[in-house]
SEBARO-356803 format. One line per field, with one value per atom (N, C-alpha, C): residue in one letter; atom name; x, y, z. Coordinates in pm, 1 decimal. Example, Ala and Ser with C-alpha at 12.3 -4.5 7.8 and 13.67 -1.06 7.14 Angstrom:
code: c(A,A,A,S,S,S)
site: c(N,CA,C,N,CA,C)
c1: c(1319.0,1230.0,1320.0,1285.0,1367.0,1290.0)
c2: c(-569.0,-450.0,-330.0,-225.0,-106.0,3.0)
c3: c(780.0,780.0,780.0,708.0,714.0,787.0)
//
This chain:
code: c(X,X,X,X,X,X,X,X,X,X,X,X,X,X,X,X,X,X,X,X,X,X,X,X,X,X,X,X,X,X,X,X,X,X,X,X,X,X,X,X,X,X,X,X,X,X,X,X,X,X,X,X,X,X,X,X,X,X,X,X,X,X,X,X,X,X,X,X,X,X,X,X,X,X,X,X,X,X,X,X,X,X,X,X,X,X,X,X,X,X,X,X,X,X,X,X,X,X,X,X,X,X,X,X,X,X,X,X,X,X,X,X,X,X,X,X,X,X,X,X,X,X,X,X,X,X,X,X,X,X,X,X,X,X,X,X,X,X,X,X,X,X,X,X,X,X,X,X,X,X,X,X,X,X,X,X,X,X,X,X,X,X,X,X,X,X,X,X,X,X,X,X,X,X,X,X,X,X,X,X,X,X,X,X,X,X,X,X,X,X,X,X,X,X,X,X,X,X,X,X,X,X,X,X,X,X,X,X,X,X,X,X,X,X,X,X,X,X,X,X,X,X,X,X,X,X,X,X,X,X,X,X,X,X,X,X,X,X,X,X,X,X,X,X,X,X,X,X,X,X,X,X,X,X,X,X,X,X,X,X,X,X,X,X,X,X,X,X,X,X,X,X,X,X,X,X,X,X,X,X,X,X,X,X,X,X,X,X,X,X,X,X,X,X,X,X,X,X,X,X,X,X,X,X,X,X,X,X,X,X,X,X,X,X,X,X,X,X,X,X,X,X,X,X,X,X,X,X,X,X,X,X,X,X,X,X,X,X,X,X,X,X,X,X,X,X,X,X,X,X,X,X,X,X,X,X,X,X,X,X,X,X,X,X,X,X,X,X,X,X,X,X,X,X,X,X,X,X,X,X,X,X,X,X,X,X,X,X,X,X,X,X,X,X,X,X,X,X,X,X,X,X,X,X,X,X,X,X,X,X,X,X,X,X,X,X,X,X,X,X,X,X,X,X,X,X,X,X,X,X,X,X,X,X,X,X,X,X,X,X,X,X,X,X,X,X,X,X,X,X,X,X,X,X,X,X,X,X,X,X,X,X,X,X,X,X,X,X,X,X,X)
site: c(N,CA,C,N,CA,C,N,CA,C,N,CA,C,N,CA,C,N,CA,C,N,CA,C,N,CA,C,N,CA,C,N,CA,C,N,CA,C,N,CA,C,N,CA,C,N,CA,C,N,CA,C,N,CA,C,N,CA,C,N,CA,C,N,CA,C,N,CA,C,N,CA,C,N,CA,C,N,CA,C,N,CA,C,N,CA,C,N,CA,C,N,CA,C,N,CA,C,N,CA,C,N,CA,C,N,CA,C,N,CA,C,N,CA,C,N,CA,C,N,CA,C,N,CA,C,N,CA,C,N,CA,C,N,CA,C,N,CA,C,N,CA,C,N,CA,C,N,CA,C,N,CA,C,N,CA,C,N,CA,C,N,CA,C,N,CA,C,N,CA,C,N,CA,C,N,CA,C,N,CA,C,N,CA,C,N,CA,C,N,CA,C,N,CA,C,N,CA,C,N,CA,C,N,CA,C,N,CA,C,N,CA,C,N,CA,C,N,CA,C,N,CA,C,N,CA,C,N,CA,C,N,CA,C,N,CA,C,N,CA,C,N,CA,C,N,CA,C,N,CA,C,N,CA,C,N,CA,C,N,CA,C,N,CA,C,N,CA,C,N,CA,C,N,CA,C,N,CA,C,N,CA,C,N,CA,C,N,CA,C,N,CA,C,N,CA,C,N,CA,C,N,CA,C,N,CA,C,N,CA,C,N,CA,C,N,CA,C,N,CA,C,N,CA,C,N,CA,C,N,CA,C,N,CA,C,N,CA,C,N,CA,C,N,CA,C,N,CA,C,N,CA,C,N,CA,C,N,CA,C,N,CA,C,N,CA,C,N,CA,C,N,CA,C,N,CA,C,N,CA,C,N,CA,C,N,CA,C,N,CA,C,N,CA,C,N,CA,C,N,CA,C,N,CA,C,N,CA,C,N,CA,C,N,CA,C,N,CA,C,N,CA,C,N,CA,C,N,CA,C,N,CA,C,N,CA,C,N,CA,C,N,CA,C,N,CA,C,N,CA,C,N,CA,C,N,CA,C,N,CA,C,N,CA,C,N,CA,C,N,CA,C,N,CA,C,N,CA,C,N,CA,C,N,CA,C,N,CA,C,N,CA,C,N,CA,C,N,CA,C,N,CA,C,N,CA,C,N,CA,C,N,CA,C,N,CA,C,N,CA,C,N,CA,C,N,CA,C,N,CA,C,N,CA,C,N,CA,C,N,CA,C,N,CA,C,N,CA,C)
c1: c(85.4,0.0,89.9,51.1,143.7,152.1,197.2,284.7,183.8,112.8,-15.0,-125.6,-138.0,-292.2,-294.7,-410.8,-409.9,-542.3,-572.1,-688.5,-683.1,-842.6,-916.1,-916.5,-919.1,-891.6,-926.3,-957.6,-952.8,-1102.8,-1141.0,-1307.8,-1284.1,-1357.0,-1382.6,-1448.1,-1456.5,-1512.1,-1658.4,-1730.9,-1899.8,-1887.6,-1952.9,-1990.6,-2162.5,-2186.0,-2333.1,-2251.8,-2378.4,-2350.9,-2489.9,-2479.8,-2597.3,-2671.9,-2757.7,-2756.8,-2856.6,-2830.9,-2864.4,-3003.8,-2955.9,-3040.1,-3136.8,-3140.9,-3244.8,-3324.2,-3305.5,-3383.1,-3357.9,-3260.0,-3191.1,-3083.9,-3115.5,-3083.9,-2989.4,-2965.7,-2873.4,-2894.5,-2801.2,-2798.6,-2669.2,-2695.4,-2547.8,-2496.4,-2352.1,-2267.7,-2146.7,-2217.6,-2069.2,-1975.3,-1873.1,-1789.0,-1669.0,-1722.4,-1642.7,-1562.9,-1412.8,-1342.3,-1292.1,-1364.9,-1367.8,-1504.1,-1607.5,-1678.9,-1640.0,-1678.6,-1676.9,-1744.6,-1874.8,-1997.7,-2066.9,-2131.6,-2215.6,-2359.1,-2440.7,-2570.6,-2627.2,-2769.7,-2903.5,-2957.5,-3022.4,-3163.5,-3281.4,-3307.1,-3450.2,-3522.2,-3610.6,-3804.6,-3872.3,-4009.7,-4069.3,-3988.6,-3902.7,-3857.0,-3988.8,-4023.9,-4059.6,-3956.0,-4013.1,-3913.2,-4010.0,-4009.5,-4050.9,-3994.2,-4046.3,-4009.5,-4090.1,-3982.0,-4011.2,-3966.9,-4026.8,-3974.2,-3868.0,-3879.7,-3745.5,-3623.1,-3640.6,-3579.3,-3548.8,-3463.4,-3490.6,-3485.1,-3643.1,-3592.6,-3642.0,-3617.6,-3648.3,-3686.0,-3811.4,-3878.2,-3854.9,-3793.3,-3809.9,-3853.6,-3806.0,-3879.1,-3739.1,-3707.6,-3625.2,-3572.5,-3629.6,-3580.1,-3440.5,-3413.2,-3284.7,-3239.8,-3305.2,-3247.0,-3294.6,-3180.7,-3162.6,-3222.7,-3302.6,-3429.7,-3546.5,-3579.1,-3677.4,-3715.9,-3875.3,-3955.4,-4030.8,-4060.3,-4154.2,-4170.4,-3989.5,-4010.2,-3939.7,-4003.6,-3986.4,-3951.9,-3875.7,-3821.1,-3866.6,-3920.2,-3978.6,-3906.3,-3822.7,-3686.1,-3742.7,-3698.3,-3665.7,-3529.2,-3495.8,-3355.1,-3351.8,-3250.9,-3198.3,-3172.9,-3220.0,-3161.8,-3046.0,-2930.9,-2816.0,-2787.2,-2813.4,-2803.6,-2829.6,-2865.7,-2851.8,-2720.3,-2684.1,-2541.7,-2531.5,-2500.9,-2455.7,-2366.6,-2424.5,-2326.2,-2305.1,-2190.8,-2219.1,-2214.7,-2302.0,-2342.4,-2242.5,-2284.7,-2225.0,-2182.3,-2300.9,-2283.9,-2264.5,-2187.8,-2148.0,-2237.6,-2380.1,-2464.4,-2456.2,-2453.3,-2453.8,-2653.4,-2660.9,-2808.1,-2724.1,-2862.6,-2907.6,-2983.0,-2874.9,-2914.4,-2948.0,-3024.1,-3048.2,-2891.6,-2860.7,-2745.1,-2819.1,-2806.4,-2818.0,-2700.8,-2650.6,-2577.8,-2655.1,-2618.7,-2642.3,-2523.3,-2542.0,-2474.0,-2453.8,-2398.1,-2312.5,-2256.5,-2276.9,-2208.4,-2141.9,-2010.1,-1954.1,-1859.0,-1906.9,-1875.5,-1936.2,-1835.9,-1830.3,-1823.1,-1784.2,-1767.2,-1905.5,-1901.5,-2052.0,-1983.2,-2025.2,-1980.6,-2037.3,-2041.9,-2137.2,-2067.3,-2138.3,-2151.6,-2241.6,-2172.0,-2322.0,-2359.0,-2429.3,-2492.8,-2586.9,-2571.7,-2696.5,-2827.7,-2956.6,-3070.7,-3034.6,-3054.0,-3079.8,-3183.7,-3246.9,-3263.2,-3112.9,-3141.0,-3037.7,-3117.9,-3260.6,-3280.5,-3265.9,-3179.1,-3097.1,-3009.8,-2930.7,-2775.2,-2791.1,-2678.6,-2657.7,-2688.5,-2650.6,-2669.4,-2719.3,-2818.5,-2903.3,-2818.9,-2726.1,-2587.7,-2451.7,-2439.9,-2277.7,-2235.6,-2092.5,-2025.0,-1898.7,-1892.1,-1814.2,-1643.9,-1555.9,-1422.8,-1447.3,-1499.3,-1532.1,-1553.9,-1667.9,-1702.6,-1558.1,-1504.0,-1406.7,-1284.8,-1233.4,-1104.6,-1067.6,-947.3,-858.9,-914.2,-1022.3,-1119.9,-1061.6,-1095.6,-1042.7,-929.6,-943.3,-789.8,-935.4,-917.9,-1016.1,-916.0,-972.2,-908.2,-1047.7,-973.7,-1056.3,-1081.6,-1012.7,-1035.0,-1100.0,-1111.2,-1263.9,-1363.1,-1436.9,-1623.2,-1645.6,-1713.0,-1777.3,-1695.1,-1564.8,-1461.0,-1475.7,-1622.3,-1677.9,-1727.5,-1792.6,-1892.1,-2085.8,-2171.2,-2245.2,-2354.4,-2414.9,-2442.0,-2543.0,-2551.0,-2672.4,-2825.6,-2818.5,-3001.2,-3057.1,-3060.4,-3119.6,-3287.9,-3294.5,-3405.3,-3472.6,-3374.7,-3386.5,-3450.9,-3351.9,-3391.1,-3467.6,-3462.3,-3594.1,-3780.3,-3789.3,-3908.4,-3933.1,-3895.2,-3950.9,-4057.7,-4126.3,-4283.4,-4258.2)
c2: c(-116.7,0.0,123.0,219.8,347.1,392.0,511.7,594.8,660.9,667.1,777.3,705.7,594.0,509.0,414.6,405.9,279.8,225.8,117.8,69.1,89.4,70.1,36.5,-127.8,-215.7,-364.2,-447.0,-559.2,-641.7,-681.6,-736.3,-818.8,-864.2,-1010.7,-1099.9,-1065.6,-1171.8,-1161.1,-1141.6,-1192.0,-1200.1,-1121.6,-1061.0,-987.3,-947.2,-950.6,-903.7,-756.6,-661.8,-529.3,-475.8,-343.8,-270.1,-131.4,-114.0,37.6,89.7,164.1,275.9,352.5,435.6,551.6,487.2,376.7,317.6,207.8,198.8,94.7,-59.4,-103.0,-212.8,-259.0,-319.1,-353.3,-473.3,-506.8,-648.1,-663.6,-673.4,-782.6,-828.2,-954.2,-1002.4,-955.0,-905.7,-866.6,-911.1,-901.2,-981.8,-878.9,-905.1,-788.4,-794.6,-717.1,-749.5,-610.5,-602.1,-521.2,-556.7,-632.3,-585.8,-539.4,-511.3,-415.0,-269.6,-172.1,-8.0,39.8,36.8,102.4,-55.4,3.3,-97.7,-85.5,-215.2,-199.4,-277.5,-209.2,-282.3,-349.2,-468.5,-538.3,-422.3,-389.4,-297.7,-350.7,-302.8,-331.3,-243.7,-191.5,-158.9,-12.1,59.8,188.8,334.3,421.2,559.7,637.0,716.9,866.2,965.4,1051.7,1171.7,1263.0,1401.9,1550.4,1539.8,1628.3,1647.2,1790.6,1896.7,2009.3,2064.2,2010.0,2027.6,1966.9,1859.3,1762.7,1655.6,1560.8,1444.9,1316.1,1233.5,1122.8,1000.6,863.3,764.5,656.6,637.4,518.2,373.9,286.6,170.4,80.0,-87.1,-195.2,-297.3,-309.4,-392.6,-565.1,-666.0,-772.7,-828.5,-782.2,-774.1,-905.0,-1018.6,-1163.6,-1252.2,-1312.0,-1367.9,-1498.5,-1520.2,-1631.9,-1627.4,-1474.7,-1463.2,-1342.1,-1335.8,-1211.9,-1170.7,-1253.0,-1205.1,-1056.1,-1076.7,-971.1,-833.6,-718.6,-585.6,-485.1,-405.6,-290.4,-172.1,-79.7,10.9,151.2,208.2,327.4,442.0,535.2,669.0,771.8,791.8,856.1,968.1,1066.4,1129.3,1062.8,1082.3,1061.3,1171.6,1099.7,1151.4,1205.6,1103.4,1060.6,901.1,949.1,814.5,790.4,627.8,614.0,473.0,502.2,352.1,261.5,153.2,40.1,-62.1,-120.8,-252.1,-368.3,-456.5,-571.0,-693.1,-731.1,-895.0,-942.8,-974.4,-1031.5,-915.0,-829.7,-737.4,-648.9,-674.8,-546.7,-399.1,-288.7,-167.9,-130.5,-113.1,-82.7,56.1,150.0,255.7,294.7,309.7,235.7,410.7,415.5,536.0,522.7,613.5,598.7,711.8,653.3,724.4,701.5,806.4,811.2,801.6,667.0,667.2,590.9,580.3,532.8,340.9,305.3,168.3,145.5,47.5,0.3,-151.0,-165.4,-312.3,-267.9,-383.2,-421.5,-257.8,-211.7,-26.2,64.6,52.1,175.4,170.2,297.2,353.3,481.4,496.2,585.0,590.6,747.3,749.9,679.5,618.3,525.4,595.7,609.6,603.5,401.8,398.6,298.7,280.5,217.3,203.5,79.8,118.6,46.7,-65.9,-156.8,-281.1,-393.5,-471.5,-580.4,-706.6,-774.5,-869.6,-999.1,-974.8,-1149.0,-1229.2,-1232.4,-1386.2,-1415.7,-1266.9,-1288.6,-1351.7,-1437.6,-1488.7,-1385.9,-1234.7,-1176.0,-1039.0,-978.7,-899.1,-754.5,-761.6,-654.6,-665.0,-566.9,-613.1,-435.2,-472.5,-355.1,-384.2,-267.2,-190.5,-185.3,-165.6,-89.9,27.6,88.4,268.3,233.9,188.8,206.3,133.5,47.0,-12.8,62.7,113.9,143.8,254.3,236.5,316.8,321.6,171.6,149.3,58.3,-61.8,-224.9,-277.3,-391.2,-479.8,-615.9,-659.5,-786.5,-890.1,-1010.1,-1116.0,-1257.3,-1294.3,-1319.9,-1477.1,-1519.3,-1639.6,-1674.6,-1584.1,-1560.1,-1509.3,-1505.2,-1475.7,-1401.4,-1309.2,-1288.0,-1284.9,-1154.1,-1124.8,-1062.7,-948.7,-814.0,-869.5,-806.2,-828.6,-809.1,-873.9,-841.6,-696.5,-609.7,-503.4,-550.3,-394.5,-418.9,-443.0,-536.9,-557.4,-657.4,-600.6,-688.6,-787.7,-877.3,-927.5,-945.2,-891.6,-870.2,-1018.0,-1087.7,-1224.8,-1333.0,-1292.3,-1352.5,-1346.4,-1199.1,-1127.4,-1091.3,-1144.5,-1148.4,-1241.4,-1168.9,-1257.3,-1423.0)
c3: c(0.0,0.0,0.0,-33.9,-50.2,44.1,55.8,185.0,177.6,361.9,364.8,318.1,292.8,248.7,349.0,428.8,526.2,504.5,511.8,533.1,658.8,727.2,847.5,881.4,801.5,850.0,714.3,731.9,648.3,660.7,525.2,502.3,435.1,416.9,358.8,212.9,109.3,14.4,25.3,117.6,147.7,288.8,306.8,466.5,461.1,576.5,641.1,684.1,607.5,588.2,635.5,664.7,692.5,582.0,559.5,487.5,553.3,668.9,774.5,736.6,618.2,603.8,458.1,489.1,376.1,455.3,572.1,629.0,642.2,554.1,575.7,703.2,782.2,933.2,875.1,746.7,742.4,588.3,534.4,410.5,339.2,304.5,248.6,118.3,163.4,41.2,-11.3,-137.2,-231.3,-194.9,-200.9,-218.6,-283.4,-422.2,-553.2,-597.4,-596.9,-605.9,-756.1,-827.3,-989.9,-1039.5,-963.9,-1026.5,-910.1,-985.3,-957.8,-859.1,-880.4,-825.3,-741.9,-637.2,-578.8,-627.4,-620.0,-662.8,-545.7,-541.8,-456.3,-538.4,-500.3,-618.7,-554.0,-632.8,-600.4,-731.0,-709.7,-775.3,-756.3,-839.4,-828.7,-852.1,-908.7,-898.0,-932.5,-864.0,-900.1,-907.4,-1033.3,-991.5,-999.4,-886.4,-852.9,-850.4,-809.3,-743.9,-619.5,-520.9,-378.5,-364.1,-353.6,-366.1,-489.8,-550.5,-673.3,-675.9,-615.0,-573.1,-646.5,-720.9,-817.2,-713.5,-690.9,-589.9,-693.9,-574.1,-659.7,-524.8,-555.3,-425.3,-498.4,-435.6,-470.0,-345.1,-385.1,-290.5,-308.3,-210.8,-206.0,-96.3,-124.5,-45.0,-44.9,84.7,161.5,210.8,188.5,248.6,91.6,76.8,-21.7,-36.8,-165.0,-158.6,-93.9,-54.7,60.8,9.9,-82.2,-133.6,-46.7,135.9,196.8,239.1,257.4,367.6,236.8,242.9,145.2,219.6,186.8,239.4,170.5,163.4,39.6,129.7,20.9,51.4,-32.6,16.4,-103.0,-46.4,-181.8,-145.2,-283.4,-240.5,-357.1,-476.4,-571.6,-740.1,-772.8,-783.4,-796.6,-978.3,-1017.9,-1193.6,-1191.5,-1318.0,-1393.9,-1479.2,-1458.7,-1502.0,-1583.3,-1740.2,-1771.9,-1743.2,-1688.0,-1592.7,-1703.4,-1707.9,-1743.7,-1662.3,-1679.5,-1587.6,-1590.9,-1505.1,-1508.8,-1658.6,-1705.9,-1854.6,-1990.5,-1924.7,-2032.1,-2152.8,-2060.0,-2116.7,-2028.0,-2119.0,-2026.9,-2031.4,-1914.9,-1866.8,-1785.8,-1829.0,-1724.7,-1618.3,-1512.0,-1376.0,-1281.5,-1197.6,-1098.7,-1040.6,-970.0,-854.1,-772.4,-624.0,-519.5,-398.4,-330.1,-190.4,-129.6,-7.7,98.7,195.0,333.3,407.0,446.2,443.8,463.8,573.1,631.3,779.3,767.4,735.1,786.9,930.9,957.3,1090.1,1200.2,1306.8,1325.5,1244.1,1100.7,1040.5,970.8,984.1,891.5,789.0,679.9,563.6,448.6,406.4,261.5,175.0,86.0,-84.2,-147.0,-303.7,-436.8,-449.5,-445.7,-486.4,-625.9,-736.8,-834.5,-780.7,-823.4,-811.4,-963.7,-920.8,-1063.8,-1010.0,-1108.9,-1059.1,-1064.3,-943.7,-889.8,-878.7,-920.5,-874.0,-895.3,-1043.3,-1046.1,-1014.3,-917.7,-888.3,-748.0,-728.4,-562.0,-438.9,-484.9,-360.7,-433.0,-342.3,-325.2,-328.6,-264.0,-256.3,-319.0,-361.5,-431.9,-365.1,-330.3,-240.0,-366.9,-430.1,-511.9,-434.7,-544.0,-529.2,-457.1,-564.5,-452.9,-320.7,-292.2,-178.6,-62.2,-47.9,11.7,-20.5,-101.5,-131.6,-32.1,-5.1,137.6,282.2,296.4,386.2,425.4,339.1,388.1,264.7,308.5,213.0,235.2,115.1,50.7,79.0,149.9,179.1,94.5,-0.5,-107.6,-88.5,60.3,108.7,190.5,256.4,412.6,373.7,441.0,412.9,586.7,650.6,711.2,823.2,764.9,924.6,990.2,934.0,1032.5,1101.3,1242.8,1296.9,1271.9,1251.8,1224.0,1283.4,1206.6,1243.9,1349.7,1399.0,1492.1,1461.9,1484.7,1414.3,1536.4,1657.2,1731.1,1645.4,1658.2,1648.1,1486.4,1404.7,1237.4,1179.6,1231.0,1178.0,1237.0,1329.5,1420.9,1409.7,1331.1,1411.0,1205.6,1125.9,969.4,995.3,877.3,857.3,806.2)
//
C-alpha cells in the first residue's frame, strides 16, 4: 500500500452489511473489487419531485431467496449512469448516496438500483465504496462483525 494510504482492517469476500439511512438492518454482500460502483436489487422503482428535488422510491428484499419480507426506501436521485453488468450489457441504472455500515464503520456510498434477482446476492459492495477502507481477503467470508439488528432475523414474517 502506498505511503499515507491505510486501510481500516480487512473483510472478507462475502460480509453481512448494513444500509442505515435506507432501512436495511442487514444484508449479504458480495464484495467485488472488480466491479466499480455498488448496486441494490430494487423493484418496483418511481421517480418523482419532492420540492425540486430528483428522488427515486423503490422496494427492495434484503435476504436472499426470501420475497416475503420488502423494504420500500426513497432517497436522492443523484443521476442516472450507464453500468455494465455482469454479462457485459450496459443498462441505465439510478445511482443514489447513501450510508453503509460493515462491521463499526458507517460511511457514505453512491450505490446504483438494478434488478439482482438472479444474482446470488441482493448486494454487491463496489471498489469505490471499500477502497482506502479495507484490504479484501478473497479467502474468508464474514470477518466483520455483524451489524446491529437486534431481532432482524428472528421477528420477519
Amino acid at each position: 500500500m502506498k505511503e499515507g494510504r491505510t486501510a481500516r482492517g480487512v473483510i472478507g469476500w462475502r460480509e453481512w452489511v448494513a444500509l442505515p439511512a435506507l432501512g436495511v438492518p442487514a444484508i449479504k454482500a458480495k464484495v467485488d473489487t472488480g466491479a466499480r460502483s455498488s448496486a441494490l436489487h430494487a423493484f418496483d422503482l418511481t421517480h418523482f419531485d419532492r420540492d425540486g428535488t430528483a428522488m427515486v422510491r423503490f422496494q427492495a428484499h434484503p435476504i436472499q431467496r426470501d420475497d416475503r419480507y420488502i423494504i420500500t426506501a426513497e432517497a436522492t436521485l443523484l443521476e442516472e449512469r450507464w453500468v455494465r453488468n455482469s454479462g457485459g450489457q450496459e443498462e441505465l441504472r439510478p445511482v443514489i448516496e447513501t450510508t453503509v455500515q460493515v462491521g463499526e464503520q458507517i460511511w457514505p456510498i453512491e450505490l446504483t438500483l438494478t434488478n439482482r434477482d438472479v444474482m446470488g446476492f441482493r448486494f454487491l459492495l463496489g471498489r469505490q465504496a471499500v477502497r482506502q477502507r479495507y484490504l479484501v481477503d478473497p479467502g474468508h467470508s464474514f470477518l466483520q462483525p455483524l451489524p446491529s439488528c437486534p431481532d432482524f432475523f428472528h421477528s420477519r414474517p
